[in-house]
Residue frames as a rotation matrix with the C-alpha (Angstrom) as fourth column:
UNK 1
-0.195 0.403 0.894 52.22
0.354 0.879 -0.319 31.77
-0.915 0.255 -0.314 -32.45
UNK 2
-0.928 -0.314 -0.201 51.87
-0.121 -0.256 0.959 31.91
-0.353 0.914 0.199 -36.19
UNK 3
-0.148 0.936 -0.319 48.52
-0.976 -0.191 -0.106 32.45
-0.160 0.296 0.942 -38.20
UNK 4
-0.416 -0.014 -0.909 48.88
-0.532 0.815 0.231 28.85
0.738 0.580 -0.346 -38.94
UNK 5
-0.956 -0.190 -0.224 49.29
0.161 0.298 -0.941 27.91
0.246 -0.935 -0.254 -35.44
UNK 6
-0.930 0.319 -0.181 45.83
0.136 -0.157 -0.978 29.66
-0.340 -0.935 0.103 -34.90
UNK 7
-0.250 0.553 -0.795 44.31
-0.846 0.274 0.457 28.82
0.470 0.787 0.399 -37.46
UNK 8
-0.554 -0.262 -0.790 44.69
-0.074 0.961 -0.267 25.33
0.829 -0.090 -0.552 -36.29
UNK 9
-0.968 -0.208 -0.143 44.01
0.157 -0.055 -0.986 26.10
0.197 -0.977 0.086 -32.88
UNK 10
-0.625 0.740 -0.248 40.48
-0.674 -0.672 -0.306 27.51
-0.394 -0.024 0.919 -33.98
UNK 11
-0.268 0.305 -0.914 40.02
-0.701 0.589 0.402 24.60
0.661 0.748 0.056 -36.13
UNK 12
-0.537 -0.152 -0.830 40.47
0.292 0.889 -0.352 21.97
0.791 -0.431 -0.434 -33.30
UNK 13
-0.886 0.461 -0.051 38.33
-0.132 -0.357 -0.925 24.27
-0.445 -0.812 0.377 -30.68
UNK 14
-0.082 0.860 -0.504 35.12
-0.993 -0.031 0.110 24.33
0.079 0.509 0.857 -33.80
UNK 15
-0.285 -0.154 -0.946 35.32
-0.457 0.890 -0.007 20.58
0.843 0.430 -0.323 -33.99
UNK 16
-0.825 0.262 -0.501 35.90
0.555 0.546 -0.627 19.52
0.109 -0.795 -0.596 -30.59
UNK 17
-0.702 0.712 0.000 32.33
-0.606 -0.598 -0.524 22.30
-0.373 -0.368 0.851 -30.11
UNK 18
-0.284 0.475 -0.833 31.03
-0.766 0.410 0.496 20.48
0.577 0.778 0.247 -33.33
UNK 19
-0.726 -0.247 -0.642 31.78
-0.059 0.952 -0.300 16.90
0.686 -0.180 -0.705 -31.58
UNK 20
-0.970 0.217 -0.108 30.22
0.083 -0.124 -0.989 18.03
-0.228 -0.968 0.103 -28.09
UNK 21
-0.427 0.871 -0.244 26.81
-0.829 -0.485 -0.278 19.23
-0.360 0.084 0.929 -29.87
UNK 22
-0.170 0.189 -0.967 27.00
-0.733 0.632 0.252 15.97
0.659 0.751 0.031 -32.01
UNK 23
-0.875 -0.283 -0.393 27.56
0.071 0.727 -0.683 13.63
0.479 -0.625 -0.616 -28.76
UNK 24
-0.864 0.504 0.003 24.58
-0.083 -0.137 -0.987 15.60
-0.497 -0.853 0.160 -26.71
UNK 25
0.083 0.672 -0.736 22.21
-0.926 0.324 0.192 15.25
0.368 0.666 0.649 -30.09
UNK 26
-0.161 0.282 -0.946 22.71
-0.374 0.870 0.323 11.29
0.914 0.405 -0.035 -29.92
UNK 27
-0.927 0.354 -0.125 22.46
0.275 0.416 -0.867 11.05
-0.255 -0.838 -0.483 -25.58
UNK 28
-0.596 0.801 0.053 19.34
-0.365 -0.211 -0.907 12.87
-0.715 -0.560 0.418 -26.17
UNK 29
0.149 0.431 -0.890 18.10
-0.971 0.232 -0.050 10.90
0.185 0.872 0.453 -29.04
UNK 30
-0.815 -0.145 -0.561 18.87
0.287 0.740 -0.608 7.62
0.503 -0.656 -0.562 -27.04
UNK 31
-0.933 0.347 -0.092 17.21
0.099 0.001 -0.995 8.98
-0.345 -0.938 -0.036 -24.03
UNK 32
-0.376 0.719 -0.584 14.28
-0.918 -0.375 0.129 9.67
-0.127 0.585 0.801 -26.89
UNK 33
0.067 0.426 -0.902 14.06
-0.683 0.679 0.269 6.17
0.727 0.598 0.337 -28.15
UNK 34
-0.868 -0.175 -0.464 14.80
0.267 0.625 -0.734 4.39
0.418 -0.761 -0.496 -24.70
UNK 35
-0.660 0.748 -0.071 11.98
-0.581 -0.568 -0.582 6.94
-0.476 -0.343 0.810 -23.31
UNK 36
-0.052 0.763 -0.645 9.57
-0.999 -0.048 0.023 5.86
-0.014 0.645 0.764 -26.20
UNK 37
-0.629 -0.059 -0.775 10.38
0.043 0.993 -0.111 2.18
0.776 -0.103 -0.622 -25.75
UNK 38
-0.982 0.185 0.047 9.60
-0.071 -0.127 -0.989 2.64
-0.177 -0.974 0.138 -21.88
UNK 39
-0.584 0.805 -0.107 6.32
-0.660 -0.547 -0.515 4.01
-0.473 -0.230 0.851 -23.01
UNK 40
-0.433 -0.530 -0.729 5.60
-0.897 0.335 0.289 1.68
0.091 0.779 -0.621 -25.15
UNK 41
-0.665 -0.081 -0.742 5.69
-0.092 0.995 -0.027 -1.15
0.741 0.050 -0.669 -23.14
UNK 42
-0.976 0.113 -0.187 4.07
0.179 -0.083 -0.980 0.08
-0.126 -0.990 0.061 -20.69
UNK 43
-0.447 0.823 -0.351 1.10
-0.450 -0.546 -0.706 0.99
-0.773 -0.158 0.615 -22.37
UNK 44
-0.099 0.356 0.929 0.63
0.700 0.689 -0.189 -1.32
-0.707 0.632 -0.317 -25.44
UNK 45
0.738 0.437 -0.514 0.52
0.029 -0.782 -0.623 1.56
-0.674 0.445 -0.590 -27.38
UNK 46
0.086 -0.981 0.177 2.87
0.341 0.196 0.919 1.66
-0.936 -0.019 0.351 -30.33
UNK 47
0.506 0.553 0.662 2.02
0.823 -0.540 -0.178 4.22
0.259 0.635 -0.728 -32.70
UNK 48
-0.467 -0.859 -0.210 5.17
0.868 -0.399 -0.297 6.45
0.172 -0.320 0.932 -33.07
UNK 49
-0.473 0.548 0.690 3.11
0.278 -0.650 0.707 9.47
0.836 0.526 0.155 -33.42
UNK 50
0.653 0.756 0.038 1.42
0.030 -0.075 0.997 9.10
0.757 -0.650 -0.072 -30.09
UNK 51
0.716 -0.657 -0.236 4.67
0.602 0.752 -0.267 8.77
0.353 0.049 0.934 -28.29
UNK 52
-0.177 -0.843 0.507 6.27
0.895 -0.352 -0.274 11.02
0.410 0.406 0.817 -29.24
UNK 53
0.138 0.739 0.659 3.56
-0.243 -0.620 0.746 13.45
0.960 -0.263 0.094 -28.27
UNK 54
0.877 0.036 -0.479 3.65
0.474 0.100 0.875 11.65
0.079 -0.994 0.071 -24.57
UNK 55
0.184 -0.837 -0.515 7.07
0.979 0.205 0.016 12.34
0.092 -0.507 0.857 -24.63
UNK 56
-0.475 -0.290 0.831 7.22
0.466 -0.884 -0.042 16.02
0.747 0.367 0.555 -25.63
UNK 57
0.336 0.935 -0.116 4.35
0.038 0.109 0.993 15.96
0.941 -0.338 0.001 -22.72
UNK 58
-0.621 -0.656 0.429 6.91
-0.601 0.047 -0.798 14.74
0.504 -0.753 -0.424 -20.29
UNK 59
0.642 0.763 0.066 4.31
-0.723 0.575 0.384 11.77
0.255 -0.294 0.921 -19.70
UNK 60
-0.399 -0.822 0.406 6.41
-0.898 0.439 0.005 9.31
-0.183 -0.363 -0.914 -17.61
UNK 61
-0.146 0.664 -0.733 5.48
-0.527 0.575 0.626 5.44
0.837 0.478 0.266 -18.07
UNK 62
-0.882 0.312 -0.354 5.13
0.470 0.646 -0.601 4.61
0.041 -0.697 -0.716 -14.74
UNK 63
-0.396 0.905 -0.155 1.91
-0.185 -0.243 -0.952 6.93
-0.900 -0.348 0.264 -14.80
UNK 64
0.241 0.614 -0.752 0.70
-0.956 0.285 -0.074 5.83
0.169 0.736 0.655 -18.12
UNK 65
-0.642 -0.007 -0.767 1.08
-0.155 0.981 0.121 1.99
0.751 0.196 -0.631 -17.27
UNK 66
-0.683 0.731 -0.019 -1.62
0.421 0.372 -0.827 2.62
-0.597 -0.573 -0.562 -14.34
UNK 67
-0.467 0.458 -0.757 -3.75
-0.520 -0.834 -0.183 4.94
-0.715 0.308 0.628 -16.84
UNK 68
-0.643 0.014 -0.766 -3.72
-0.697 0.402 0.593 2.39
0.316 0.916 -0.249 -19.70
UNK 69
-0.984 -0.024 -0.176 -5.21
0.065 0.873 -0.483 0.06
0.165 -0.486 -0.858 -17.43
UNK 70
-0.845 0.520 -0.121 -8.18
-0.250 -0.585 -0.771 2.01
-0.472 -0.622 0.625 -16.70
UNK 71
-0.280 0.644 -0.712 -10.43
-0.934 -0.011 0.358 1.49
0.223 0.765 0.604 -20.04
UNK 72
-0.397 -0.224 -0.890 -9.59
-0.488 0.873 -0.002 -1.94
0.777 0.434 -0.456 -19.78
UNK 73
-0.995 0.057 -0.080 -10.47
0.097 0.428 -0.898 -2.32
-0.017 -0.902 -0.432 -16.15
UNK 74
-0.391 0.893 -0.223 -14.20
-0.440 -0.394 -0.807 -0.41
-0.808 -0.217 0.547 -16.62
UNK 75
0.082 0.574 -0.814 -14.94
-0.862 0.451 0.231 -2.87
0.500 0.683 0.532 -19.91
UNK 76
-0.849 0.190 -0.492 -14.03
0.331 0.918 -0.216 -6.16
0.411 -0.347 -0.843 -17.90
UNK 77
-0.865 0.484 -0.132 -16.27
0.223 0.136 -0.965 -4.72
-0.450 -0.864 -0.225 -15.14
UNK 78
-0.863 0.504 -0.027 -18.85
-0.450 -0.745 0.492 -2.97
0.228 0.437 0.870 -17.47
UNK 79
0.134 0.705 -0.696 -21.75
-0.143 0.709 0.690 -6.02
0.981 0.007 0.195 -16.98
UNK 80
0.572 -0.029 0.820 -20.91
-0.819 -0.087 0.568 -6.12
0.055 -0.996 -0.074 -12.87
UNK 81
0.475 -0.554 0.684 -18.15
-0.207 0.685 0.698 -9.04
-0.855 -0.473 0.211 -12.86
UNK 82
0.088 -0.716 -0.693 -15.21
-0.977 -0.197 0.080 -9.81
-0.194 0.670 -0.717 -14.61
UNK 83
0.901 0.345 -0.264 -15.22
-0.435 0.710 -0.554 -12.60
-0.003 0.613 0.790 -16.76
UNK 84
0.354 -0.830 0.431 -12.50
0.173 0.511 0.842 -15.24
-0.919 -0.223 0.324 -16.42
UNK 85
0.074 -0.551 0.831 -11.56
0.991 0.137 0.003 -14.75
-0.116 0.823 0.556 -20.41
UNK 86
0.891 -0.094 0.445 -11.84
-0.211 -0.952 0.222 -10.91
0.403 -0.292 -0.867 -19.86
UNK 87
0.834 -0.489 0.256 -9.36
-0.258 0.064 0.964 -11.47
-0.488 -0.870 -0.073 -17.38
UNK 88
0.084 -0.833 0.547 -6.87
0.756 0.411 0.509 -13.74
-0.649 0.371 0.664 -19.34
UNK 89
0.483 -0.229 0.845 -7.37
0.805 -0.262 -0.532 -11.27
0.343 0.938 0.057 -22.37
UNK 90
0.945 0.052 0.322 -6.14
-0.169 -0.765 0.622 -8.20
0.278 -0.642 -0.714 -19.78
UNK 91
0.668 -0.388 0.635 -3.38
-0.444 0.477 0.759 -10.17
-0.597 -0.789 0.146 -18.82
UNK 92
0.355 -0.347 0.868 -2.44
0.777 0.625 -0.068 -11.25
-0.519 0.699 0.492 -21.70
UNK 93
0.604 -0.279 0.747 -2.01
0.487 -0.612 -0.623 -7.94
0.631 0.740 -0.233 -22.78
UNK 94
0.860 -0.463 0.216 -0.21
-0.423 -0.407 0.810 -6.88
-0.286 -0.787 -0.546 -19.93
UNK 95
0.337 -0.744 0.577 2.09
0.525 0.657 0.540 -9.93
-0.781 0.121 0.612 -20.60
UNK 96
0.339 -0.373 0.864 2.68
0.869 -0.228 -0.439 -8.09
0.360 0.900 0.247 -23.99
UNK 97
0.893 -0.206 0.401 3.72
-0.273 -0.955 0.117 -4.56
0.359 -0.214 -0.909 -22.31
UNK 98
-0.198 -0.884 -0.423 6.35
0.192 0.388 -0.901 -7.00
0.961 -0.260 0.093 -20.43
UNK 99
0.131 0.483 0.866 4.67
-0.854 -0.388 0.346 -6.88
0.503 -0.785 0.362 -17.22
UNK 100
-0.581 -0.299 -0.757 5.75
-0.058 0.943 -0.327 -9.25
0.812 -0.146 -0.565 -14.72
UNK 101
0.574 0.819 -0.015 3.47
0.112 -0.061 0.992 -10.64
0.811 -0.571 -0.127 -11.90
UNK 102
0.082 -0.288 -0.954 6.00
0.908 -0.373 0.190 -9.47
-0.411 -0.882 0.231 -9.05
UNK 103
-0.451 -0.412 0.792 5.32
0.867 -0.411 0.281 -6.48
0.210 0.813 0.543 -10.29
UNK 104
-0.721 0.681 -0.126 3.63
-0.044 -0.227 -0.973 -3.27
-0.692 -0.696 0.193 -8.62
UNK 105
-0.703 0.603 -0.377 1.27
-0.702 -0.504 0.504 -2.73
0.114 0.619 0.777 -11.46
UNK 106
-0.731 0.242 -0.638 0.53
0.113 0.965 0.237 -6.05
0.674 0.102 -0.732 -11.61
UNK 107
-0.916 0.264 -0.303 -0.25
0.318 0.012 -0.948 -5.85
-0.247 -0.964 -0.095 -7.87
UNK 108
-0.691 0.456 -0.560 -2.47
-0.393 -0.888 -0.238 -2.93
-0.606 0.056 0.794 -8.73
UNK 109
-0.303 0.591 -0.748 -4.04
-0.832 0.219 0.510 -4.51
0.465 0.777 0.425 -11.86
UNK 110
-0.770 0.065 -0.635 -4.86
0.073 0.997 0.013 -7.46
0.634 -0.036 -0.773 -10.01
UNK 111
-0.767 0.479 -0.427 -6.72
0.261 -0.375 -0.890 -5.63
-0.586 -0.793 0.163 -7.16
UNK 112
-0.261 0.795 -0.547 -9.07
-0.836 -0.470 -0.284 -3.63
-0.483 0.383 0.787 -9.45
UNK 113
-0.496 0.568 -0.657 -10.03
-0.312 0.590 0.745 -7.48
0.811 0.574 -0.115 -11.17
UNK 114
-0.613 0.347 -0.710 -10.76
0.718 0.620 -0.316 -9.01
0.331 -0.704 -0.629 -7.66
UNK 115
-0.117 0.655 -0.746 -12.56
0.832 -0.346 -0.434 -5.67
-0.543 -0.672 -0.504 -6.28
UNK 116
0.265 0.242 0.933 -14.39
0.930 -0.318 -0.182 -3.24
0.253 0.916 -0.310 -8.72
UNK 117
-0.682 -0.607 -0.408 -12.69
0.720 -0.460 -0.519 0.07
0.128 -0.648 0.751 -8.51
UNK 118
0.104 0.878 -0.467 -14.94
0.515 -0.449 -0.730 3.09
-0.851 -0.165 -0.499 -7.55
UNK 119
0.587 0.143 0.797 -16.51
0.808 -0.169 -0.565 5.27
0.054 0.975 -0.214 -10.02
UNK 120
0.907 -0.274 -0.318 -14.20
-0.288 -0.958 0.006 8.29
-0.307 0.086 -0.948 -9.33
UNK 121
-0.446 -0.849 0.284 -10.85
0.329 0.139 0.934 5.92
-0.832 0.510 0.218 -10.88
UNK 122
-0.090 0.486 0.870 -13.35
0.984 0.180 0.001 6.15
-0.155 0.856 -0.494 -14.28
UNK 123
0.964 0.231 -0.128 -13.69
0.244 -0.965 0.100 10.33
-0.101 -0.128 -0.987 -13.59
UNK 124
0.748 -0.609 -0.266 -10.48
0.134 -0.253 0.958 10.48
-0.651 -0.752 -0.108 -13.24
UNK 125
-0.525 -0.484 0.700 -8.68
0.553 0.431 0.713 8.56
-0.647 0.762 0.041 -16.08
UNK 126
0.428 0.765 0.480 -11.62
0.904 -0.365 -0.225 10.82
0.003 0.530 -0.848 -18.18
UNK 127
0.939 -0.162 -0.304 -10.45
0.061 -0.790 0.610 14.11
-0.339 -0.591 -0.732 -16.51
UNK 128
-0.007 -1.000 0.021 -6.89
0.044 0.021 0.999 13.16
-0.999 0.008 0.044 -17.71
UNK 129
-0.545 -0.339 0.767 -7.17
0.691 0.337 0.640 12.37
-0.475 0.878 0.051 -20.99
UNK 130
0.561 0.523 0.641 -9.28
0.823 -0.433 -0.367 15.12
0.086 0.734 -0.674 -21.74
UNK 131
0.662 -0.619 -0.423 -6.34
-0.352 -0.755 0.553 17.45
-0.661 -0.218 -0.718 -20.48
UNK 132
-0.034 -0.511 0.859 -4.31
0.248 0.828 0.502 14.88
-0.968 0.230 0.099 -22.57
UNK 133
0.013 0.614 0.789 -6.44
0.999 0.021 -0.033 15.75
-0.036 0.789 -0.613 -25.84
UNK 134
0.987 0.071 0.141 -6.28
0.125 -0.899 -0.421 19.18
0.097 0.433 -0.896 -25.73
UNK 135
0.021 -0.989 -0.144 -2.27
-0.147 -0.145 0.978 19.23
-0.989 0.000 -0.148 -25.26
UNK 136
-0.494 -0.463 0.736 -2.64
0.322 0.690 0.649 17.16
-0.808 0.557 -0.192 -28.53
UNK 137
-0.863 -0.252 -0.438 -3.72
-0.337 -0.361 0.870 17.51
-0.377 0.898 0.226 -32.61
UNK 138
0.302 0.833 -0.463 -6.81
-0.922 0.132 -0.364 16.24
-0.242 0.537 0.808 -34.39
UNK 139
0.307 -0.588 -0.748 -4.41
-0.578 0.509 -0.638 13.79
0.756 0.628 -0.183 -35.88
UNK 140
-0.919 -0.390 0.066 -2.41
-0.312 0.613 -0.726 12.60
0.243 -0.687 -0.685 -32.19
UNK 141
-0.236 0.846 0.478 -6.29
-0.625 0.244 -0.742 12.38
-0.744 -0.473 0.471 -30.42
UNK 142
0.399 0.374 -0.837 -7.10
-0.827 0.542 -0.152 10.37
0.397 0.753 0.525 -33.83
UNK 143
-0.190 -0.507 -0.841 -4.18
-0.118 0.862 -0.493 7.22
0.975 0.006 -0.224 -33.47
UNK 144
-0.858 -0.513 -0.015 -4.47
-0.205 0.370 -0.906 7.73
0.470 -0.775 -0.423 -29.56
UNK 145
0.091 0.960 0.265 -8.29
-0.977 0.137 -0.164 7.40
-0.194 -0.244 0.950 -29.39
UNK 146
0.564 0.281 -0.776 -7.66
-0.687 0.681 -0.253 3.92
0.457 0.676 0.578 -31.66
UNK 147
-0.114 -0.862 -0.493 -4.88
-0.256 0.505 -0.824 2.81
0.960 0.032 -0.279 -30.16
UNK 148
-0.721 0.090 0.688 -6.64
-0.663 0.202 -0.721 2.66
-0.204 -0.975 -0.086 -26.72
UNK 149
0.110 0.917 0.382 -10.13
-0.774 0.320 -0.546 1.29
-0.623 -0.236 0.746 -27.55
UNK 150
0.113 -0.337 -0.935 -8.51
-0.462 0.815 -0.350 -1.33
0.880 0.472 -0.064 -30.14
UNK 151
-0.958 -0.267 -0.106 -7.28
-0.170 0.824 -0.541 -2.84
0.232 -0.500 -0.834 -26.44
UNK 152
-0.354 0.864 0.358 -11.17
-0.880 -0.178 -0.441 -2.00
-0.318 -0.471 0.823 -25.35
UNK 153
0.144 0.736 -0.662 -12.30
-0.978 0.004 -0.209 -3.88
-0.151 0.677 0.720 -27.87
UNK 154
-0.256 -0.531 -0.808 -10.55
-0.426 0.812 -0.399 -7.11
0.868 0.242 -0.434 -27.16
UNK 155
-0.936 -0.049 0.350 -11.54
-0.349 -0.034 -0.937 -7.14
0.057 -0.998 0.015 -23.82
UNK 156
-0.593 0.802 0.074 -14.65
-0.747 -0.514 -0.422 -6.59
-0.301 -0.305 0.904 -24.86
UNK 157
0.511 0.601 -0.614 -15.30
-0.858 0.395 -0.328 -9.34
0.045 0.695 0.717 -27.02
UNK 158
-0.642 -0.637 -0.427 -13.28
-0.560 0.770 -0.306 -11.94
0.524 0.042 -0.851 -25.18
UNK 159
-0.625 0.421 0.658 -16.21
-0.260 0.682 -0.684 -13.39
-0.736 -0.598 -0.316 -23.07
UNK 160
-0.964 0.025 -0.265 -17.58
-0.258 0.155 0.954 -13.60
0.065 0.988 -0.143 -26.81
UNK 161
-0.094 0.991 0.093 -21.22
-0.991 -0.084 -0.105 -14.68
-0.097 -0.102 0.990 -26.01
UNK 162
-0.043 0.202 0.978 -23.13
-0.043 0.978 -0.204 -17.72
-0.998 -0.051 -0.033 -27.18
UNK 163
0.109 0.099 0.989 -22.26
0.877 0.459 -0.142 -19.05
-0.469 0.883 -0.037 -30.63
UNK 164
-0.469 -0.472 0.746 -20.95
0.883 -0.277 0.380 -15.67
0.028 0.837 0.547 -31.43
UNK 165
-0.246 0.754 0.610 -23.59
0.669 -0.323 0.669 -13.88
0.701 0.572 -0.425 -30.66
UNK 166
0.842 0.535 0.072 -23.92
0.309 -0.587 0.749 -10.96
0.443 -0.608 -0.659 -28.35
UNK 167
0.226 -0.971 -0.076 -20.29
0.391 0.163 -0.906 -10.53
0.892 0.175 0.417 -28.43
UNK 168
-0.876 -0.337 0.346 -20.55
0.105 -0.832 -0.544 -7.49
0.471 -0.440 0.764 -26.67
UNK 169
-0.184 0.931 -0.315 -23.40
0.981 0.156 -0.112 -7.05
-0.056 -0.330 -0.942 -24.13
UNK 170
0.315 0.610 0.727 -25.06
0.688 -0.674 0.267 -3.81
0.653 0.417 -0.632 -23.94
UNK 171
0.942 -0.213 -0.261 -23.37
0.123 -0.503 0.856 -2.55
-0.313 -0.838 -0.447 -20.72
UNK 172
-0.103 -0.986 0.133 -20.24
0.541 0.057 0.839 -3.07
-0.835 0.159 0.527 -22.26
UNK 173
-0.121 0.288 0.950 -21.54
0.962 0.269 0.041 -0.76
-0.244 0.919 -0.309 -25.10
UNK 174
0.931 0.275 0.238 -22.50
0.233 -0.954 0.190 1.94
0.279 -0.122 -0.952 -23.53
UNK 175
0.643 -0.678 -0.356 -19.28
0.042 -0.432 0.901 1.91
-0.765 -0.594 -0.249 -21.63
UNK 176
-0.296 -0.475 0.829 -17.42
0.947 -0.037 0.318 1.99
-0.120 0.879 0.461 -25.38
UNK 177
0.155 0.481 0.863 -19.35
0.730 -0.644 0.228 4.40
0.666 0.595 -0.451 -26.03
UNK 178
0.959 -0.131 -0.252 -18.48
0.066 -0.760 0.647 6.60
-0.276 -0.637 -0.720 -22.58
UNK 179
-0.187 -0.977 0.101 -14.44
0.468 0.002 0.884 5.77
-0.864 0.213 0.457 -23.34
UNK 180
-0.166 -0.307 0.937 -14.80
0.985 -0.088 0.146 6.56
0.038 0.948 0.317 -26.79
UNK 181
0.550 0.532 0.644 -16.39
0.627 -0.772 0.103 10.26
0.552 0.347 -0.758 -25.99
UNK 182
0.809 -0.151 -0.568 -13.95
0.491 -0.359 0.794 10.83
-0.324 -0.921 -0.216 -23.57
UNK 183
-0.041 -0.833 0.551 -11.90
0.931 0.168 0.323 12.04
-0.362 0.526 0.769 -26.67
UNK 184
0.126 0.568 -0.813 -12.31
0.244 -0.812 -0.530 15.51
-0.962 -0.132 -0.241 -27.22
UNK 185
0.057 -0.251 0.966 -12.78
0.991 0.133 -0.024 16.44
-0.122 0.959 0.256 -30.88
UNK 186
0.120 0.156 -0.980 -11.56
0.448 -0.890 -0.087 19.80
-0.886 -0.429 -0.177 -31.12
């Protein structure tokens, strides 16, 4: 074979190497943005930044789409019963993750409106995210502290009082205030 010949031969062996690295960069940059969708929806969360972090985590979204739920379940319940517009707002945001009601979550999220869950789901979901928070920046715990208690905060202020007033009742305050400390500022 002539230097040309293997020249060539070297050329077409770098390329097709080139091609192979270039092909396994864009599956796994797919499987990135399919991954980060996933999460996404599942969690209402949509702050690339926070994401991205779950994903580097290896945080799957079938266990964040029962996790996300958690805040949201302990403000409906925060006053001992779950308001019917609580409810719809909960639901409604589910409906935005793309949650369907033959769904298991659903299932799941329905159970914890009809029967308050115990306090050790509220220990738990605490217990996580503070393992969560230290994995994470000043900055990620910043957007993912907001980006949960923004849903809090709808919840919270969907049984809305009287004439505005008392949006938020004091039990539902304090529990803001437990969710919100459950952020570790490090």
């Amino acid at each position: 074979m002539s230097d040309l010949g293997k020249i060539n031969d070297l050329e077409e062996q770098f390329f097709f190497k080139e091609n192979q690295k270039m092909a396994e960069k864009y599956r796994a940059m797919q499987q990135m943005k399919e991954t980060k969708e996933a999460l996404a929806v599942v969690s209402g969360i949509d702050d690339d930044l926070i994401l991205e972090k779950f994903i580097a985590l290896n945080l799957r979204p079938e266990t964040l789409a029962s996790i996300s739920l958690v805040p949201l379940i302990e403000i409906a319940w925060a006053d001992g019963n779950v308001d019917p517009k609580e409810k719809d707002a909960i639901l409604n945001a589910v409906g935005k993750f793309g949650w369907s009601p033959d769904s298991l979550n659903y299932d799941l999220l329905n159970q914890w409106l009809k029967n308050k869950p115990s306090s050790s789901l509220l220990t738990a979901w605490k217990h996580y995210v503070d393992a969560l928070c230290h994995k994470m920046t000043n900055e990620e715990v910043a957007h993912f502290k907001k980006e949960i208690m923004a849903h809090v905060t709808v919840v919270a202020e969907a049984a809305g009082g009287f004439l505005g007033i008392g949006r938020i009742s004091a039990e539902e305050r304090n529990m803001i205030a437990q969710l919100e400390n459950t952020f570790c500022n490090k």
